[in-house]
C-alpha positions as CSV (number, residue, x, y, z in Angstrom):
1,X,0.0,0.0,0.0
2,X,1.0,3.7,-0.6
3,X,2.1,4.7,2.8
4,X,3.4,3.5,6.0
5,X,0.1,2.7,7.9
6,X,-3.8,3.4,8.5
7,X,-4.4,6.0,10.9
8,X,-8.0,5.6,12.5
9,X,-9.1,8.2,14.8
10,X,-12.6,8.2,17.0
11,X,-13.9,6.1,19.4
12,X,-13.0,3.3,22.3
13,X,-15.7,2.2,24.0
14,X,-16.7,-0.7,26.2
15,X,-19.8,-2.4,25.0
16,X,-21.8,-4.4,27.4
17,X,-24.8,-6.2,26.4
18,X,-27.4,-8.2,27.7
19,X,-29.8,-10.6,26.4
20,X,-33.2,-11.3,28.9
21,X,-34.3,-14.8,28.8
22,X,-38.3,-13.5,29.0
23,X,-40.1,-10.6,28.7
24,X,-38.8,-7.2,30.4
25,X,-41.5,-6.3,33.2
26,X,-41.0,-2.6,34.8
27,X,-39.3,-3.2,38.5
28,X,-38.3,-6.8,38.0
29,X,-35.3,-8.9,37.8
30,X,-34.7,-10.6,34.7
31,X,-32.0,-13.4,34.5
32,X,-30.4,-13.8,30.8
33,X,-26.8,-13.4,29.7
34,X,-24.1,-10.9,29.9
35,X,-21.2,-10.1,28.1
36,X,-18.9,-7.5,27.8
37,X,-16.8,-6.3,24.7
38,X,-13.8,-3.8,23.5
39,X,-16.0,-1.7,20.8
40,X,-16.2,1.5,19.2
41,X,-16.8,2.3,15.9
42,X,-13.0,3.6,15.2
43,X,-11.2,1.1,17.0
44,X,-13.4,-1.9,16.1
45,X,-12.2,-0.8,12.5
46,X,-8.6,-0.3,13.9
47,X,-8.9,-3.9,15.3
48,X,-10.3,-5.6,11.9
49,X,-7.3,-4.1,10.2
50,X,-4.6,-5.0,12.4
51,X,-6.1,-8.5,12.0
52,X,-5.6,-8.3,8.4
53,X,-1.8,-7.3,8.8
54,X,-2.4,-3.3,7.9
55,X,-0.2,-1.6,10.3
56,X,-2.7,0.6,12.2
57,X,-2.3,3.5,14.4
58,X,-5.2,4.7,16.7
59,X,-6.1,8.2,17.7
60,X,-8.7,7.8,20.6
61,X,-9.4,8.7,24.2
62,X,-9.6,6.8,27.1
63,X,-9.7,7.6,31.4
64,X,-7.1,6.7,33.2
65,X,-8.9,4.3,34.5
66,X,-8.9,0.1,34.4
67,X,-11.7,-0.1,31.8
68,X,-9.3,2.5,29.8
69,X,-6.1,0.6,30.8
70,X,-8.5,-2.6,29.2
71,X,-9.2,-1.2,26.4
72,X,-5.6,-0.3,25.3
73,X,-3.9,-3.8,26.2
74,X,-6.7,-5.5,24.4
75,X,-6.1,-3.1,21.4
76,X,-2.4,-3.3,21.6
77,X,-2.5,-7.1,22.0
78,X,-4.5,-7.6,18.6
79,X,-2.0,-5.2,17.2
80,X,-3.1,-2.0,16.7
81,X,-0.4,1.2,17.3
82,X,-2.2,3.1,20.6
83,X,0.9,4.8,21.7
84,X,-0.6,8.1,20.9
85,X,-4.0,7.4,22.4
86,X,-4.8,9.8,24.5
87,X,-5.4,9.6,28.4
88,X,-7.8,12.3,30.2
89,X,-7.5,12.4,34.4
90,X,-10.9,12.7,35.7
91,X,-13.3,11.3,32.7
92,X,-14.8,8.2,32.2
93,X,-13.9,5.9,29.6
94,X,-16.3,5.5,26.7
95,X,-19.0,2.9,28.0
96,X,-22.5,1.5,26.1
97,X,-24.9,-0.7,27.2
98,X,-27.3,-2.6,25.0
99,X,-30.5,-4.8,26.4
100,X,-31.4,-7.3,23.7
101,X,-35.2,-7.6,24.5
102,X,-36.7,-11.4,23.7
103,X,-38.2,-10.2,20.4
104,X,-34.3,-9.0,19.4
105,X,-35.1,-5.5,19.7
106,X,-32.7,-3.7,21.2
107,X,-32.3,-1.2,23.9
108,X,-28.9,1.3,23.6
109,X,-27.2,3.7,26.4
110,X,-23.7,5.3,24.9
111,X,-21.5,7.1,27.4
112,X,-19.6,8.9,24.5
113,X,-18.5,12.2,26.5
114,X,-15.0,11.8,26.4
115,X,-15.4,11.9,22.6
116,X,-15.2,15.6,23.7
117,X,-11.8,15.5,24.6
118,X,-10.9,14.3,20.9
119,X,-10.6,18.0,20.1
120,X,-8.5,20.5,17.3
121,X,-5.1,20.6,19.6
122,X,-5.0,17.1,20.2
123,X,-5.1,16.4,16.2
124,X,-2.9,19.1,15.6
125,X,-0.1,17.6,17.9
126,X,-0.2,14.6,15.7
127,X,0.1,16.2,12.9
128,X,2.9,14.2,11.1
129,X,0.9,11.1,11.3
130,X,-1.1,12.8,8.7
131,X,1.7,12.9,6.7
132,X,2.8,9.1,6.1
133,X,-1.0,7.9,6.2
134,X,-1.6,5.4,3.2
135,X,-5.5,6.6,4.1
136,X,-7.1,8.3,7.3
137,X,-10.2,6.5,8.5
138,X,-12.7,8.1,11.2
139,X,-16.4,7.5,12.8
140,X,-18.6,10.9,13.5
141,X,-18.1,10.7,17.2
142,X,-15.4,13.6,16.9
143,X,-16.3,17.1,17.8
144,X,-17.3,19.4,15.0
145,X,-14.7,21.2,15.4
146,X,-12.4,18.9,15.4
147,X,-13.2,17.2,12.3
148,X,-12.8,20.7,10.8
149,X,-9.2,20.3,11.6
150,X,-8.6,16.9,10.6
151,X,-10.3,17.5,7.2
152,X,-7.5,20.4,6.8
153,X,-5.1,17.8,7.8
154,X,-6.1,15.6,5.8
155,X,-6.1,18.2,2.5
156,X,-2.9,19.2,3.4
157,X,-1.2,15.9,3.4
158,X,-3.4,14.8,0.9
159,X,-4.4,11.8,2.5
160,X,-7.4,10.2,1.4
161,X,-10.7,9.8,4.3
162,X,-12.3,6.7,5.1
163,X,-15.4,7.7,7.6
164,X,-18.0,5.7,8.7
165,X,-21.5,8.0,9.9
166,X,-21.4,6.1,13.1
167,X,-25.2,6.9,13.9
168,X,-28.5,8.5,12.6
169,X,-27.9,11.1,14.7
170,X,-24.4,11.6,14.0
171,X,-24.0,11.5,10.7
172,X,-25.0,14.8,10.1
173,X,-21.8,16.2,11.1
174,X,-20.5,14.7,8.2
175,X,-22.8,16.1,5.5
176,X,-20.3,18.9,4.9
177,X,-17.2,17.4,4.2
178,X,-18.6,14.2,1.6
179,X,-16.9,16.3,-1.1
180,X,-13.9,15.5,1.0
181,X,-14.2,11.6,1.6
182,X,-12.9,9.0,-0.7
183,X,-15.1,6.5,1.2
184,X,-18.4,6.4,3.3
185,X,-20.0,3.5,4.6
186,X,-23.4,4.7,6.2
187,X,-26.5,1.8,7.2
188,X,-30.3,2.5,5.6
189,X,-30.8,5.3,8.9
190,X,-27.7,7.0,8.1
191,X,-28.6,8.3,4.7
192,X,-31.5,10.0,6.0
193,X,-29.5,13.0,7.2
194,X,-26.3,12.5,4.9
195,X,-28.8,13.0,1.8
196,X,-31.9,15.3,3.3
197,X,-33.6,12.4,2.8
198,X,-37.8,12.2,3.8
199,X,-37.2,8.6,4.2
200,X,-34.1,6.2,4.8
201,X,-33.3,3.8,1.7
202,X,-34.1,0.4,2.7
203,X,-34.7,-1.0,-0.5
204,X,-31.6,-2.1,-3.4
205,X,-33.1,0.2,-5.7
206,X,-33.0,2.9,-3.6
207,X,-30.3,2.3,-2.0
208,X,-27.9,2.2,-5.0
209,X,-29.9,5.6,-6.2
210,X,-28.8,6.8,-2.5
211,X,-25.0,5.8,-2.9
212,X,-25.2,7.3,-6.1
213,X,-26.3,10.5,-4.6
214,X,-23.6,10.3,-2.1
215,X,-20.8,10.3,-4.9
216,X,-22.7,12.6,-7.1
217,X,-21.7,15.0,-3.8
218,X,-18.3,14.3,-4.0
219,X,-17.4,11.1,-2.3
220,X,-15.5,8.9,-4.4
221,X,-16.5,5.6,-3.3
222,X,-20.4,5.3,-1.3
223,X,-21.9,2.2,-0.2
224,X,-25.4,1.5,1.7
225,X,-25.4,-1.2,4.4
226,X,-29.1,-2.9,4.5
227,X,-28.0,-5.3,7.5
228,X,-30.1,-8.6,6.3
229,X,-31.0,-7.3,2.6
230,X,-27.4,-6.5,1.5
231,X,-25.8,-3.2,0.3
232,X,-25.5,-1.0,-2.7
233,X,-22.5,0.6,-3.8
234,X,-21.4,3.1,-6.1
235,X,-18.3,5.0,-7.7
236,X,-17.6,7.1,-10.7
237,X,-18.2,3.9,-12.9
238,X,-21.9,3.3,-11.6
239,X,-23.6,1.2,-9.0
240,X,-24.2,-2.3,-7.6
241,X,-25.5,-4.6,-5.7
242,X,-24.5,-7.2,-3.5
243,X,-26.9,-10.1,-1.2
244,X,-26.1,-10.7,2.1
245,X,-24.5,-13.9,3.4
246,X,-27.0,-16.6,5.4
247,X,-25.7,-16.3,8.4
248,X,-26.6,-18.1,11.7
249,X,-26.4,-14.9,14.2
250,X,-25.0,-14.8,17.0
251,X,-24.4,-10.6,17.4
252,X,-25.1,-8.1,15.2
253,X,-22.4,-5.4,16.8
254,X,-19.2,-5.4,15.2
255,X,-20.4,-6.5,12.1
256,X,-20.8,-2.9,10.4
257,X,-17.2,-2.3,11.5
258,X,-16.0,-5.8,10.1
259,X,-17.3,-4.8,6.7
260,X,-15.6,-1.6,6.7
261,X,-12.4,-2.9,7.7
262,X,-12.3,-5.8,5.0
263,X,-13.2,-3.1,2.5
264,X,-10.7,-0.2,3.5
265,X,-7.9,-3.9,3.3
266,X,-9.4,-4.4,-0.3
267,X,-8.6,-0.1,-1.6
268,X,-5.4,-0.7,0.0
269,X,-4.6,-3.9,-2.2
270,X,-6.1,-2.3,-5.2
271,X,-8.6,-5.0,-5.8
272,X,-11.8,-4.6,-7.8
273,X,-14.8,-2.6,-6.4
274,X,-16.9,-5.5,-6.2
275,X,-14.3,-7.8,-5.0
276,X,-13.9,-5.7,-2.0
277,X,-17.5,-5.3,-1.4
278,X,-17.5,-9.0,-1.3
279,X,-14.7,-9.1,1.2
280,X,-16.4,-6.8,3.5
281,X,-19.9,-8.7,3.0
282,X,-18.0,-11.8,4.0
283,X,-16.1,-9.9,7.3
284,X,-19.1,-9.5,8.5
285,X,-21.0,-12.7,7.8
286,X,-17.9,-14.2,9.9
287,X,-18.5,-11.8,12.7
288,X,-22.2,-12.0,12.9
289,X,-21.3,-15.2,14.0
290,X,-19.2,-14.2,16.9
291,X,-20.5,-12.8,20.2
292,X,-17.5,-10.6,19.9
293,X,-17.4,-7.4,18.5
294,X,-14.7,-7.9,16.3
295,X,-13.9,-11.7,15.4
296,X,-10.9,-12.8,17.3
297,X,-9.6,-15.7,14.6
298,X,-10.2,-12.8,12.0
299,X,-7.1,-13.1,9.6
300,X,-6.9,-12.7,5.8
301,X,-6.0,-17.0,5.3
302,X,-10.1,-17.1,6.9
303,X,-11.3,-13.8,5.0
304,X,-10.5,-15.4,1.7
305,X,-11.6,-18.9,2.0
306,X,-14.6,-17.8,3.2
307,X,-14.7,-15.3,0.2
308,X,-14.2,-18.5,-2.1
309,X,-16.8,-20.7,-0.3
């Protein structure tokens, strides 16, 4: 790849989810299961990458806490770079909590406040990473103001921008700079407000009109995760469409991170659009299958004989 490594910048969080065994009655216990996860939309990425041998270095913020010190040696130990990640006395570490109902709805509370402390200084002091980036990849969980800044890095290193919208509510903030992103991976919701749209596109034929859309504004490369249904994609060259795998799930979180990160390894190896699509469609499949957020046997042996299964 052209360039020395991936630098991801955004979030660390610790997920912790729990699935109810029966029905959720106000002011009652409820037995069920429990498990808790390293997460977050830019260091899940980070995680998938470093799995797939891309040297990976992580721009994030954690408390100086053990949850914090967690996160790193997890992060570290899979191989991501978090020497620069940065510690804030007297926060709390990034922490959400999701409650699987029995129907598999799902119930979400994101501590995301250190996100804050991600701010225009803190990019500014790593400056140089922005400089020997072979592509910069981010979630919307940075301050506005903030992502101001790293967009001006990014132009003035000319390093290409990877972002995924993160949330519905989120990906607003990144309306602005899709001129400015060589890659954006937002779900059906997301669209809604990256496209002023009266109604998310759920459906392939509006979804590949919706990814067109997206690189009619400026993006170079748009795709449209339907979870169950698929994705669309689009580029310069036109659009496309792509099923999902039949997967026996186990979790859906992570999986939306997995397919970013086995497409963001395909653009670095210069594969075909479509083969990377299909790489990412098949990340994810694996990891749907895992009640981890990112699959721990992840490497690219598995991601390609899977691929050619």
């Amino acid at each position: 790849m052209d360039g020395e490594y991936v630098l991801v910048v955004g979030s660390a969080v610790l997920e912790i989810s729990g699935r109810t065994f029966e029905t959720l009655r106000p002011g009652m216990r409820h037995y069920g299961h429990i498990h808790a996860s390293v997460s977050g939309v830019a260091r899940n990425i980070a995680e998938n990458l470093a799995r797939l041998d891309i040297n990976t270095v992580l721009l994030s913020a954690i408390a100086d806490d053990d949850i914090g010190q967690h996160l790193i040696t997890h992060s570290t130990r899979a191989g991501i770079d978090c020497s620069r990640v940065l510690r804030v006395s007297g926060a709390h570490t990034a922490t959400s909590m999701l409650l699987y109902h029995k129907d598999d709805t799902c119930t979400r509370v994101d501590d995301l406040s250190i996100a804050g402390s991600l701010d225009s200084d803190y990019l500014l002091e790593h400056e140089s990473l922005f400089e020997a980036a072979a592509l910069v990849v981010i979630d919307a969980t940075l301050p506005e103001e903030a992502l101001d800044t790293l967009f001006e890095l990014a132009m003035r290193h000319r390093a290409r921008v990877c972002a995924d919208p993160t949330s519905p509510l989120m990906a607003s903030r990144l309306r602005r700079f899709i001129s400015n992103l060589y890659l954006i991976v937002p779900n059906a919701s997301e669209t809604a407000a990256l496209c002023s749209l009266n109604e998310p596109a759920t459906e392939r034929d509006s979804a590949i009109g919706t990814a067109q859309q997206l690189v009619n504004m400026g993006a170079n490369i748009a795709v449209v995760t339907l979870g169950e249904r698929g994705l669309a994609y689009a580029d310069s060259s036109g659009g496309g469409y792509i099923r999902a795998i039949h997967t026996e799930v186990v979790d859906t979180a992570g999986a939306g991170d997995a397919f970013s990160g086995a497409v963001i390894f395909g653009i670095l190896n210069n594969v075909p659009i479509d083969e990377a699509m299909r790489l990412g469609v098949t990340a994810a499949s694996l990891t749907l299958e895992s009640e981890d957020t990112v699959l721990q046997s992840l490497n690219q042996e598995l991601l390609y004989d899977e691929l050619s299964a």
